[in-house]
N, C-alpha and C positions, 0 to 999 in steps of 0.2 A: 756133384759139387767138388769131391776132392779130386776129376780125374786131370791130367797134367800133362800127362808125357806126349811132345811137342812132337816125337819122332811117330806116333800112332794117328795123332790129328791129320800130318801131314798127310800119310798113306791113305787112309780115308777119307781124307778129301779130293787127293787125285783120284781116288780109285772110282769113288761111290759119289763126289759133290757133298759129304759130311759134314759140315762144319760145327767144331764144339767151342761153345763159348763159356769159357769158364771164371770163374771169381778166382781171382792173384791170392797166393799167399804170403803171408809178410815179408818171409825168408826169398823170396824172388826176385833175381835183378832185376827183370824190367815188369815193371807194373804199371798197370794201364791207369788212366789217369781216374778223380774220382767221381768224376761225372760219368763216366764208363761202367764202374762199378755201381753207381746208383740205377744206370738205369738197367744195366742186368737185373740186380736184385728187384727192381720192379717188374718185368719179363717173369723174371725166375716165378715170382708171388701168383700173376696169372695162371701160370702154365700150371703150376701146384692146385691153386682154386680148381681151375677147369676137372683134371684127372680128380682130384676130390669128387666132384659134383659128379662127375662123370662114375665112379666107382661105389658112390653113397646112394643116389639119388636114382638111378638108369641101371645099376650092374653090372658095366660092365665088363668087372670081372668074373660071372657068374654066366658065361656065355659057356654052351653047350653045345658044341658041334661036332660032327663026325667026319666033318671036311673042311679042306681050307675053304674052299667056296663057298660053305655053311658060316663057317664064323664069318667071314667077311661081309655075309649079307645081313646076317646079323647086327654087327658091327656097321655099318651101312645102317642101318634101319637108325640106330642108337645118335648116331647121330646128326642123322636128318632131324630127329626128334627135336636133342639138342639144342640143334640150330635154326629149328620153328620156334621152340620156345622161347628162347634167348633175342630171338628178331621181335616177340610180341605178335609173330603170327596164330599161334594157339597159346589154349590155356591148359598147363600142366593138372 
């Protein structure tokens, strides 16, 4: 929320395709308009619910692996779940 510095965005998104999309602070000359920052903050709410849900509900921070390939199938597994459940194709 508070990260900013235009000169690390840049490099990470040449580097990697990173792109941060971040909430203006007041003290900032150019601030994006406020339809922008509404719908951030709408984005921003999802993204929070989901890793919530995902963290309370599933575990997933409670994953146990002994390799990268372990957690990842793990992780994989969590959420296919997820994403059956959330579709309405099973029941939790």
């Amino acid at each position: 929320k508070g990260f900013i510095s235009s000169e690390l965005q840049k490099k990470l998104y040449k580097a990697y395709q990173i792109a941060f999309w971040t909430p203006s602070r007041k003290n900032q000359k150019h601030r994006p308009s406020a339809s922008w920052e509404r719908w951030l903050k709408q984005k921003r709410k999802v993204i929070e619910t989901v890793f919530s849900v995902l963290a309370d509900q599933y575990r997933i921070t409670d994953i146990r692996a002994n390799s990268i390939s372990g957690f990842e199938v793990a992780l994989d597994g969590i959420l296919l779940v997820y994403s059956l459940v959330t579709l309405g194709l099973v029941e939790r």
